[in-house]
C-alpha positions in Angstrom: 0.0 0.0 0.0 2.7 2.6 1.0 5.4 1.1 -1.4 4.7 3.8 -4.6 5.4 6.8 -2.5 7.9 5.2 0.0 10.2 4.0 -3.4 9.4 7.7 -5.1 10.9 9.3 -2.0 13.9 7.2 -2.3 14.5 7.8 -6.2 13.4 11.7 -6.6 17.0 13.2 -5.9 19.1 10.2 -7.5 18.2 11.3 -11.3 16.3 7.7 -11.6 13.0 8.9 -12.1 12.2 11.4 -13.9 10.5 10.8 -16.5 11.0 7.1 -16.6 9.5 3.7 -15.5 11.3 2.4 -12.5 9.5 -1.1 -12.0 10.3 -3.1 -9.0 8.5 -6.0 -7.8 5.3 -5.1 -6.5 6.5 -0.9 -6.9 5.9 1.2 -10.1 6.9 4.9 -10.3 5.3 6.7 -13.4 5.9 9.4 -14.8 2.4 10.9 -14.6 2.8 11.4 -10.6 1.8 14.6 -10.0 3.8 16.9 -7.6 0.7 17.3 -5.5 0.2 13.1 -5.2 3.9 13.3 -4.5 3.6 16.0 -1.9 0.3 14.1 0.0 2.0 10.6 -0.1 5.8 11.6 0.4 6.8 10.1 4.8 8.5 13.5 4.8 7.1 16.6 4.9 8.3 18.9 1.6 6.9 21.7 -0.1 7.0 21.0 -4.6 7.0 24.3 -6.6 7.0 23.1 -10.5 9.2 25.0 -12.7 6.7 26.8 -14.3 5.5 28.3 -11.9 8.7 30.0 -10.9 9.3 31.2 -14.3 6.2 33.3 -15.0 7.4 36.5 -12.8 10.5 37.2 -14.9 13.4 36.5 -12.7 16.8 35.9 -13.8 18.7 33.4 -11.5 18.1 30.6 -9.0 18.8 33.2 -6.3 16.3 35.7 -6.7 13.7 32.8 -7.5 14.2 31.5 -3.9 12.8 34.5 -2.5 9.5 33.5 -3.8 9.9 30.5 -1.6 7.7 29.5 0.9 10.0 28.9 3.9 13.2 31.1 2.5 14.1 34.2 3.6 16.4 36.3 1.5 18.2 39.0 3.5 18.5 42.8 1.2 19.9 45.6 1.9 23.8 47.3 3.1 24.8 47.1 -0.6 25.4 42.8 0.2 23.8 40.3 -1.9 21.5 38.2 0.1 22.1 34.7 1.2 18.8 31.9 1.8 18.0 32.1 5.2 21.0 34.4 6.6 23.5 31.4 6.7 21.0 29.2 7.0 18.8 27.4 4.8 21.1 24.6 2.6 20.4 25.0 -0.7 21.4 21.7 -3.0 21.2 21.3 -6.5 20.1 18.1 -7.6 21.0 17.0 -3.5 24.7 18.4 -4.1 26.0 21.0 -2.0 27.2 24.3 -3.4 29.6 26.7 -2.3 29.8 29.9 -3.2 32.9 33.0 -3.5 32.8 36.2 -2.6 32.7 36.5 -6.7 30.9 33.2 -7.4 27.4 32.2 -6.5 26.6 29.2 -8.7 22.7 29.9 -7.9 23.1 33.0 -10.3 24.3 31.1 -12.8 21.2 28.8 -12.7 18.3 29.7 -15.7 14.8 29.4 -14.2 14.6 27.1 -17.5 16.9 25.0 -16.4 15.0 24.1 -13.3 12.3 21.4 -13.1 11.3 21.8 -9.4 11.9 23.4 -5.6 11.5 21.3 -3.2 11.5 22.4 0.4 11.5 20.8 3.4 11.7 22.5 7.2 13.3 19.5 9.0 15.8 17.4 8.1 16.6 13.7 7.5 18.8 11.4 7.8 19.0 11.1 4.1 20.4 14.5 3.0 22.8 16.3 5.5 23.0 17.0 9.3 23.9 20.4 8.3 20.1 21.4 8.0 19.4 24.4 10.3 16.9 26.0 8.8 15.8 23.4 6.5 16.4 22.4 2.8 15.7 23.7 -0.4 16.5 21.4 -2.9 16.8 22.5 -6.8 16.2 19.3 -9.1 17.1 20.7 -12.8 15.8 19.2 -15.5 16.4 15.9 -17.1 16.4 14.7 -20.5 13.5 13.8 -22.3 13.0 10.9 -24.9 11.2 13.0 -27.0 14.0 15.3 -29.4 13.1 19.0 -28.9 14.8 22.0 -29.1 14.0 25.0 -26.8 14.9 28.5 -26.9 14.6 32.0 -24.8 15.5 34.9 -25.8 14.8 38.0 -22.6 15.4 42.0 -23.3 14.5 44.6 -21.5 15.5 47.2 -19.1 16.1 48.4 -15.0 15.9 52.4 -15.3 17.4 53.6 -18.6 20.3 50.1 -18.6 19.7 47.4 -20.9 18.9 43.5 -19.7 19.6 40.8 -22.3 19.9 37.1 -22.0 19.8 33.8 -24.6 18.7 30.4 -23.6 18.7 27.3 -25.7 18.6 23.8 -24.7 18.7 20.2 -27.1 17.6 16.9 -25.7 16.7 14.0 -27.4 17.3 10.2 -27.1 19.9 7.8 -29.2 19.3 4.4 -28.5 19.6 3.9 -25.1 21.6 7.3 -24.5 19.4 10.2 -23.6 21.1 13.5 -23.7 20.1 17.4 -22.3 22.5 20.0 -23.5 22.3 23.4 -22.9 23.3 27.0 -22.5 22.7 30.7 -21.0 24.3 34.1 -22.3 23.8 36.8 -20.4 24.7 40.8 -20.6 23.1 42.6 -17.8 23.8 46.4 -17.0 22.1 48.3 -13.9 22.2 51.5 -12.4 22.0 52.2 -8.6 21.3 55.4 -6.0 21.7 55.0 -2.5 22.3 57.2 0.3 23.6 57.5 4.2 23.5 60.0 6.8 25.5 59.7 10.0 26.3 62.3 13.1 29.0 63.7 10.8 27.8 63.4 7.1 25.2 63.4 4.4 26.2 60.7 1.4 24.9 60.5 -1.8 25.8 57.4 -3.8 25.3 56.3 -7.8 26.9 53.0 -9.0 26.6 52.1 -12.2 27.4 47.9 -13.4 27.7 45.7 -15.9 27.2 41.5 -15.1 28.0 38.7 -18.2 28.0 35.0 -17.6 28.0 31.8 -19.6 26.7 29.0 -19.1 27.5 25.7 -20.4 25.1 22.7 -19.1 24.6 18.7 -19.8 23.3 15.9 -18.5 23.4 12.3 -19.9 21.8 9.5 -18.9 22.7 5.8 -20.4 20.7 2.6 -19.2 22.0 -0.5 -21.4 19.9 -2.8 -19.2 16.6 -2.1 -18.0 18.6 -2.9 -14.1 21.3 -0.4 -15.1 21.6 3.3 -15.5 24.4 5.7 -15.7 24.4 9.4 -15.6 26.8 12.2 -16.1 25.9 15.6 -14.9 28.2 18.9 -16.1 28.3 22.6 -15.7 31.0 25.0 -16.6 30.3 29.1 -15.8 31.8 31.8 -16.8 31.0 35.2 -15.2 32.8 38.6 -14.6 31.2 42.4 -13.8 32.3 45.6 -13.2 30.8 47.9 -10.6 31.6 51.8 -10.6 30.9 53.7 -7.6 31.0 57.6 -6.9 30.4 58.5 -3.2 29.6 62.1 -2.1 29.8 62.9 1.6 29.1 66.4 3.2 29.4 67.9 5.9 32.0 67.0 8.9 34.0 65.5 6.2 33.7 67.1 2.7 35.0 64.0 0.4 34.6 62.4 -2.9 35.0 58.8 -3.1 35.7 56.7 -6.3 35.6 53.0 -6.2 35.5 50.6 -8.9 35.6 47.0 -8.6 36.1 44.3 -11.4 35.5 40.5 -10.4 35.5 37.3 -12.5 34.8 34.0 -11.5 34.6 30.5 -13.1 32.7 27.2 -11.9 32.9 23.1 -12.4 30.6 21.0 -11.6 31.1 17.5 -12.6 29.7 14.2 -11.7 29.1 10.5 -12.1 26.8 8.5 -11.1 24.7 5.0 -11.4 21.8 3.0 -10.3 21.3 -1.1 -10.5 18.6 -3.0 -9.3 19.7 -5.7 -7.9 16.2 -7.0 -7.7 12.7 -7.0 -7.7 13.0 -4.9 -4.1 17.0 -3.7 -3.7 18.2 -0.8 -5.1 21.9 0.5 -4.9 22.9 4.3 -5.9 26.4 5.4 -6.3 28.2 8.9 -7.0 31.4 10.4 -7.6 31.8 14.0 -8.1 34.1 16.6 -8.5 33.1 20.7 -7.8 35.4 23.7 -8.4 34.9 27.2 -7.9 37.6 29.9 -8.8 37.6 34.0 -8.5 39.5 36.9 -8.7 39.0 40.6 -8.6 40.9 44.0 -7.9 38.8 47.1 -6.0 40.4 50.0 -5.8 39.1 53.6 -3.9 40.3 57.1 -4.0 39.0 60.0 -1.9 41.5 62.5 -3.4 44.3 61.6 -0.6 44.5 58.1 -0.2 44.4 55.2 -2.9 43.9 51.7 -1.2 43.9 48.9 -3.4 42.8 45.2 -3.0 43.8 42.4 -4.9 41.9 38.8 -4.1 42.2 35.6 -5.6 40.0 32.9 -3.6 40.2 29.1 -4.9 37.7 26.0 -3.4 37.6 22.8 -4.4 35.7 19.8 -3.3 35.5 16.0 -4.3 33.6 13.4 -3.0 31.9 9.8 -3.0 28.9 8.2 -1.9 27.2 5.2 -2.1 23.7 3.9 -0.8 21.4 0.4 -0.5 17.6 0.4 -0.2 15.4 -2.5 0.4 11.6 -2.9 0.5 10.7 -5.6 2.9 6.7 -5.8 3.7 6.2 -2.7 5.4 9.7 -1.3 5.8 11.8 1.0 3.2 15.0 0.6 5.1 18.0 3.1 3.1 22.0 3.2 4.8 24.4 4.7 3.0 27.7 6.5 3.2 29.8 9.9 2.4 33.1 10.7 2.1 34.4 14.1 1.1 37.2 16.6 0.6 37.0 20.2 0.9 40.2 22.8 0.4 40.0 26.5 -0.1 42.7 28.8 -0.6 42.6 32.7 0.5 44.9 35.2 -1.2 44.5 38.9 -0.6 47.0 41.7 -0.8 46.0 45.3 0.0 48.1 48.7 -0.6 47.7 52.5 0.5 49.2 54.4 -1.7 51.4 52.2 -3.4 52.5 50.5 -0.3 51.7 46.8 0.6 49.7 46.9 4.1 48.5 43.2 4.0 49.6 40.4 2.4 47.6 37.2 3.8 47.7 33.9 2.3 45.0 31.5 3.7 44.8 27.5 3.2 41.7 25.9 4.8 41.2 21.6 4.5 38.4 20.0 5.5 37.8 15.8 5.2 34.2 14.9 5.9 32.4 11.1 6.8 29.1 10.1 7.1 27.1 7.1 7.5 23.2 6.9 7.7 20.5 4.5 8.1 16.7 5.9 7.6 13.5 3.4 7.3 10.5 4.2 6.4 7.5 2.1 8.3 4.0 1.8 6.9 2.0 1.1 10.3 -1.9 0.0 8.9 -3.6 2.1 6.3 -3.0 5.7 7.7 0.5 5.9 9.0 3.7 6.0 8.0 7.3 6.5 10.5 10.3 7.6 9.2 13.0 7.4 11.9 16.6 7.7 10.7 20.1 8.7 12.3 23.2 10.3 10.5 26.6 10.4 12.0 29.2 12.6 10.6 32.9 13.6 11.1 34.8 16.6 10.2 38.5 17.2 10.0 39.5 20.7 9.9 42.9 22.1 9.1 42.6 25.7 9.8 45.1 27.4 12.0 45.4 24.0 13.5 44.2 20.8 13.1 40.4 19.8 14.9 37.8 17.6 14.7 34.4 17.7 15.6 31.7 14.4 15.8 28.5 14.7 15.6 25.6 12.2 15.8 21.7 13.2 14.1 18.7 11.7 14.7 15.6 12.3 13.2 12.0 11.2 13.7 9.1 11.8 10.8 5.5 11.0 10.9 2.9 11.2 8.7 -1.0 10.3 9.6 -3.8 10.3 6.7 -6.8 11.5 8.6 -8.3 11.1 4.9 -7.8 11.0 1.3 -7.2 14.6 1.3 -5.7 15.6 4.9 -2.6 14.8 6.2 -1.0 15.1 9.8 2.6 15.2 10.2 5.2 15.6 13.0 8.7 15.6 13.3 11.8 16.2 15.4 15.2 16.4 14.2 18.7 17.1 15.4 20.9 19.5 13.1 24.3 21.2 13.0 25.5 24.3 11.4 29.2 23.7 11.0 31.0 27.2 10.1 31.9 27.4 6.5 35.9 27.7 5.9 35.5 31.2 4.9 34.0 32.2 8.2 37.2 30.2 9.2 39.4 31.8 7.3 41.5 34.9 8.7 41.7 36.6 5.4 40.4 40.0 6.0 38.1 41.4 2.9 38.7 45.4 3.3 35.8 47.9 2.4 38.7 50.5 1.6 37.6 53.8 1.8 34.0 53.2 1.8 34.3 51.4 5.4 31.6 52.9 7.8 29.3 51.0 10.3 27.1 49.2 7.3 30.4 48.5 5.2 33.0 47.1 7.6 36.1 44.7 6.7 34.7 41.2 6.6 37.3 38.7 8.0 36.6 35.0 9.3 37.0 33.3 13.2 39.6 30.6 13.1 37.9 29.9 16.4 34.4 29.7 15.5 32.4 26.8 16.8 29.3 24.6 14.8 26.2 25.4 15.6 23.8 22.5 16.9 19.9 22.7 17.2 17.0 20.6 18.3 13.9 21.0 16.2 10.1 20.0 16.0 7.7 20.7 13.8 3.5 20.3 13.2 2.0 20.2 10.3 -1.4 20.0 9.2 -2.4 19.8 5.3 -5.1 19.8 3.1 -5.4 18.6 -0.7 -8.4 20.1 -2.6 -9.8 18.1 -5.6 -8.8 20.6 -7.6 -4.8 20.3 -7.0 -4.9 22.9 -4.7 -3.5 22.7 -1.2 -3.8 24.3 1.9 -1.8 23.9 4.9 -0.7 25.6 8.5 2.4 24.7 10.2 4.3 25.3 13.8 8.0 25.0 14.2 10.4 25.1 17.2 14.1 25.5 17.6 16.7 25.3 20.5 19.8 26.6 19.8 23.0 26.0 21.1 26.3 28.0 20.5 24.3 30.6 17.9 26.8 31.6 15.0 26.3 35.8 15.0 28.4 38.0 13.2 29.7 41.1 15.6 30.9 44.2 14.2 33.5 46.2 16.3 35.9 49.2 15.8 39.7 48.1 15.6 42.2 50.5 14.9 39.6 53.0 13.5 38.5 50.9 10.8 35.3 48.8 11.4 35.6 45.0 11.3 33.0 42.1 11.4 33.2 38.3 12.8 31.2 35.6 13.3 31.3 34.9 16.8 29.5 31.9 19.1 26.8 34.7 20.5 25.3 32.2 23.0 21.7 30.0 23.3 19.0 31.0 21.6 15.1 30.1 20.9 13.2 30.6 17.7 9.4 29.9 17.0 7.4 30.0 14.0 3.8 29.9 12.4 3.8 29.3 8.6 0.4 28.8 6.2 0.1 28.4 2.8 -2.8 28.4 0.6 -3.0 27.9 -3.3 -6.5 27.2 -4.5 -8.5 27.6 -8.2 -11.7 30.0 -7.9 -12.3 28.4 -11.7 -16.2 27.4 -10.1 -16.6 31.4 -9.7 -14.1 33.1 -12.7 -13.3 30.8 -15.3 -9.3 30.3 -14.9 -8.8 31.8 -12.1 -6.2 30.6 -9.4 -5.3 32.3 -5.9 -2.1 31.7 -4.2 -0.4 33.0 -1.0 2.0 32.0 2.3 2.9 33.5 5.2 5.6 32.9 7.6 5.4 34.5 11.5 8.2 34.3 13.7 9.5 35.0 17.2 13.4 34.4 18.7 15.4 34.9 21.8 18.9 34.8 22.2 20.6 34.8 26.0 24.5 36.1 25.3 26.3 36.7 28.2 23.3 36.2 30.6 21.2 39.0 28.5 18.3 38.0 26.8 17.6 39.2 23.1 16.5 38.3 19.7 18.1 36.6 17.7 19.8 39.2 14.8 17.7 39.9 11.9 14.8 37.9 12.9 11.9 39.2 10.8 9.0 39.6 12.4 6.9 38.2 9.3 7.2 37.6 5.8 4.6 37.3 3.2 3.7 36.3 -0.6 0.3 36.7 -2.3 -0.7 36.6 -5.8 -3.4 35.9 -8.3 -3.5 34.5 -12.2 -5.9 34.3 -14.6 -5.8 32.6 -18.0 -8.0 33.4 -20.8 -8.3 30.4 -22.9 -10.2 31.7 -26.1 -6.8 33.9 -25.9 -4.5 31.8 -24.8 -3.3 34.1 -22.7 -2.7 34.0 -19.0 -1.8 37.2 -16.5 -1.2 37.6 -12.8 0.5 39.7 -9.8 2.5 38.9 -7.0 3.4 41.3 -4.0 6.0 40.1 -1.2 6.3 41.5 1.9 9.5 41.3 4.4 8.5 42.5 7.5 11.8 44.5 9.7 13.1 43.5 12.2 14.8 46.0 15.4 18.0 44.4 17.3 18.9 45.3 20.2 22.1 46.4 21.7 24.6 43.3 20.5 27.7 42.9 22.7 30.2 45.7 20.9 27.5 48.2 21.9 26.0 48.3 18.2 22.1 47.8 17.5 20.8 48.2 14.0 17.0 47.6 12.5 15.6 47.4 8.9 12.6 48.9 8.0 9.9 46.3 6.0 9.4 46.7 2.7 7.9 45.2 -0.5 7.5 44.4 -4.5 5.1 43.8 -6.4 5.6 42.1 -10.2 3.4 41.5 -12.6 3.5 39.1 -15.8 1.9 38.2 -18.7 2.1 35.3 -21.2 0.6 34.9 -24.9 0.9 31.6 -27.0 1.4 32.8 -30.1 1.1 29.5 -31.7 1.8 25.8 -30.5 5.6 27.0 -30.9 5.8 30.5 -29.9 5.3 32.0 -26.6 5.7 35.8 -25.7 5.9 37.0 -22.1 6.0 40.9 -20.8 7.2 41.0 -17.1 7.5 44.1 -15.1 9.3 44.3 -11.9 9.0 46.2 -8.5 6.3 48.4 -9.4 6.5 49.2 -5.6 10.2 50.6 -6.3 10.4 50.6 -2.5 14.0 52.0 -0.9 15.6 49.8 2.1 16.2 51.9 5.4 19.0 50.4 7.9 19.7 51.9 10.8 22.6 51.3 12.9 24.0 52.9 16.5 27.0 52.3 18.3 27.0 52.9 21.8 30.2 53.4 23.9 29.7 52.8 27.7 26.2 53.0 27.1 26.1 56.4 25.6 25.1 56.5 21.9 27.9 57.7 19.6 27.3 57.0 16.3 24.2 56.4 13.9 24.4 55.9 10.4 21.0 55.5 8.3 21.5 54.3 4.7 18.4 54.2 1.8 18.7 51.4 -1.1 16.7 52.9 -3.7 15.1 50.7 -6.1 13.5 50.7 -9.2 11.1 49.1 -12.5 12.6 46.3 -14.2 11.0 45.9 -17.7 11.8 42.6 -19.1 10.3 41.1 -22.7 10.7 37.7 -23.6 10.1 35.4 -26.8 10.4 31.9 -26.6 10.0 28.9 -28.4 9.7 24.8 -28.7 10.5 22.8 -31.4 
């Protein structure tokens, strides 16, 4: 009764079943399974967004895609780009890890074309990682299909008065038993910025002015020369590199000019191997080999009309890795074990100069050698239940400033009870880790140059920094219209220990932020989503929406706060309609991040965001069964970020800085087409 979904589960990040027949005795997996059966059936709770509906609204990466996720935070504002979940969220592609550069984020090199599915899941098993605080996101990119076709996607348009361009064209097809997916995404994107700050001392006015270009090269190939066998080769190779242009004004106290430009490139490999064989009617084994690279350089340079500081970075990480795993359906178990081996190095290199002379040369080389070993079955008890207890242990080696190593053992507990054919219950309670990443390990300091003030401070690493470690629970209670809408509400609760904060403090006159250990800390959460078809009152008419609510404390040092950067609440809502005599389909979306106020951190510095929000809106019109054209615009809202941070200094306030991000319209037309 539970082996379809229980075997499903098991394939859907292993590249087995997409778009396939895997047939076991007794278990069949088609192809027709909708994300919504898979959701309702799956032991452990996940949220499925299809790829095309993560496509409509016009955005240009994997990154700013996720912040349309239900569940994902992405943190704006203080000129940084925003990472899921503030450090916290993994985000896998295809269940691989990625690691990102200060220059290299391989989720902007990801096409929204490219991708087939999100999946997101709050709590973590002891399938994927220990290293789940905050939950997964899982991006499963598309696989070939046995049909040959050839897609293509070409996107212009404009933010302000700068051109937006970008070319997407993919082949699959099938040769005998080879099926093959090959493709690849130009892009030439320019933008122009305005910010401003104002401090005790100064008004700032800033412009920027930038110019992004990657390439991306992708395949995947998938060879089965038995119907027991399959083999699969995944690739990626980017190429990316930008220029950003930046004139600072500041008046008042200080009467300066500041010019800063900084160029960046960065390139990426992703390779890996992999294979399935059924060994029989009920044992499956899965193996992988794989090899990552990520590589980036770049030269900033500032001048204020006195001082020119210069900064040359190189940065270097490389990873390579094995895994292997055995699953077994036996009556009314699902038992997986498998194991993970792993090895990380990252290299550091930054030199800086004032004028002309060498201040810093720092060299950084950071190994890591990773284990794992996991067991996880999945128990159908009667007609209405299903457990999923698992436990994962893991070992890391780190060879930082000295040599460490840190064990770790995760167990995890899932249930899921069908109160009928269209509600579900589920529970679960899992142990997770944060372990630091090596370049919050790294002593390499990244200098702001001129421009460093409270919101732009040197960014340097913690050689000392310890992993983070949670308990978490969650309750879940979900509903499956008949319609193949859903609606669901959702408590979750996390204990803390040894919170990883970053702390910025004031070291020879120049600003500097860490990571730091800030102490034990608490965080609660409400989450609903809804997305439901009004078609019986409006002919093609879908609703959609999700909220998340949330609550933190923090005790550092015996004081009790929040957590930093806790947002109070997070919202999306949106609606579409499709006219079919037409064929044309529109909608909106609006997000809303709530702010958030910190208080008084332990270097005497408090800062809060003010909330803000966007609203987009598309359109789509099938021109004809091969052509499709699409108008998107952008932040309507055109909403500006406001930051505020004060330093205190034996609790007397002496310094506040407040900056403004100013935003604006993106105008983006696209043409695409199937053959």
């Amino acid at each position: 009764m539970f082996y379809r979904p229980f075997i499903f589960l098991a394939c859907s990040f292993s590249l087995v079943c997409a778009e396939e027949i895997l047939q076991l005795d007794k278990i069949s997996v088609e192809e027709t399974y909708s994300v919504i059966e898979e959701r309702k059936d799956a032991s452990i709770a996940k949220r499925i967004i299809k790829g095309e509906e993560l496509t409509q609204y016009g955005d240009m990466n994997a990154l700013e895609m996720l912040k349309r996720t239900p569940g994902v935070t992405i943190s704006d504002g203080k000129g940084k780009k925003g990472a899921p979940g503030k450090g916290y969220t993994k985000v896998l592609i295809d269940g691989e890890e990625i690691s990102a550069t200060k220059r290299g984020n391989p989720l902007e090199q990801i096409s929204p074309e490219m991708i087939e599915r999100l999946e997101v899941m709050t709590n973590g098993s002891a399938e994927y990682t220990a290293e789940s605080m905050g939950g997964i996101v899982n991006i499963v990119l598309k696989k070939p299909s046995s049909d040959t076709k050839t897609t293509a996607k070409l996107t212009a348009g404009a933010y302000r008065d700068e051109p937006l361009a970008s070319v997407f064209a993919q082949h699959e097809g099938k040769v005998g038993k080879l099926s093959y997916l090959i493709n690849t995404t130009l892009s030439d994107n320019s933008e122009k910025n305005t910010a401003s700050s104002q401090t005790g001392t100064y008004v700032e006015d800033s412009d920027s002015e930038g110019r992004f270009r990657s390439l991306s090269l992708n395949t995947k190939l998938i060879y089965a020369p038995t119907s027991k066998d399959k083999y699969m080769f995944d690739g990626a190779l980017n190429r990316s590199d930008y220029r950003r242009d930046t004139l600072e004004k500041r008046l008042g106290g200080v009467n300066e000019t500041i010019d800063q430009s900084d160029d960046g490139d960065a390139l990426m490999l992703w390779s890996k191997l992999s294979g399935t064989h059924n060994l029989s009617g009920t044992e499956l084994i899965e193996w992988k080999l794989k090899y990552h690279e990520n590589d980036s350089e770049g030269i900033t340079r500032t001048y204020n009309g006195i001082t020119r500081r210069k900064q040359n970075d190189e940065g270097s990480f490389r990873a390579v890795g094995a895994e292997g795993s055995y699953s077994k359906a036996l009556d009314a178990h699902f038992i997986k074990t498998g194991a993970v081996l792993k090895r990380l190095r990252q290299s550091d290199d930054v030199v800086n100069t004032v004028n002309g002379a060498v201040t810093t040369d720092d060299h950084q080389r950071l190994r890591e050698y990773k284990g794992a070993w996991y067991i996880q079955d999945e128990i159908g008890i009667g007609e209405k239940m299903v457990l999923t207890p698992g436990i994962r242990f893991e070992r890391s080696l780190r060879q930082v400033e000295q040599n460490s190593a840190i064990d770790y053992a995760a167990p995890s507990l899932h249930a899921l009870v069908k109160l009928s054919e269209n509600d579900n219950l589920r529970a679960s309670i899992a142990k997770t880790v944060k372990l630091p990443r090596l370049n919050e390990l790294s002593a390499s300091l990244d200098s702001s140059l001129n421009q460093n003030d409270l919101n732009h401070p040197d960014v340097a690493g913690n050689p000392h920094l310890k992993e983070e470690s949670a308990l978490s629970y969650e309750l879940r209670y979900e509903h499956f219209f008949n319609d193949k809408g859903i609606m669901s509400l959702s408590g979750f609760y996390r204990d803390i220990s040894d919170k990883i904060e970053k702390l910025t403090t004031l070291e020879g006159g120049r600003y500097v932020q860490r990571p730091y250990n800030a102490g034990e800390g608490k965080l609660w959460s409400l989450e609903l989503e809804l997305k439901k078809s009004l078609d019986s009152y409006v002919s093609g008419l879908g609703v959609f929406g999700n909220a998340t609510f949330q609550n933190s404390s923090l005790v550092s040092n015996g004081v009790k706060r929040t957590i930093k950067g806790t947002n109070d609440y997070l919202y999306n809502i949106g609606i579409d309609h499709t006219l079919k005599p037409y064929r044309l389909t529109y909608g909106a979306a609006y997000r809303y991040v709530s702010g958030y106020d910190d208080p008084t951190d332990e270097s005497g510095v408090a800062e809060s965001q003010k909330g803000y929000g966007t609203l987009d809106l598309y359109a789509t019109k099938r021109l004809s069964p091969t052509y499709k054209l699409g108008l998107n615009v952008k932040n309507i809202t055109q909403e500006s970020i406001k930051t505020t941070t004060k330093r205190y200094s034996s609790g007397v306030l002496s310094e506040i800085q407040i900056d403004h991000e100013n935003s604006e319209p993106q105008v983006l037309l696209s043409l695409e087409g199937r053959w």
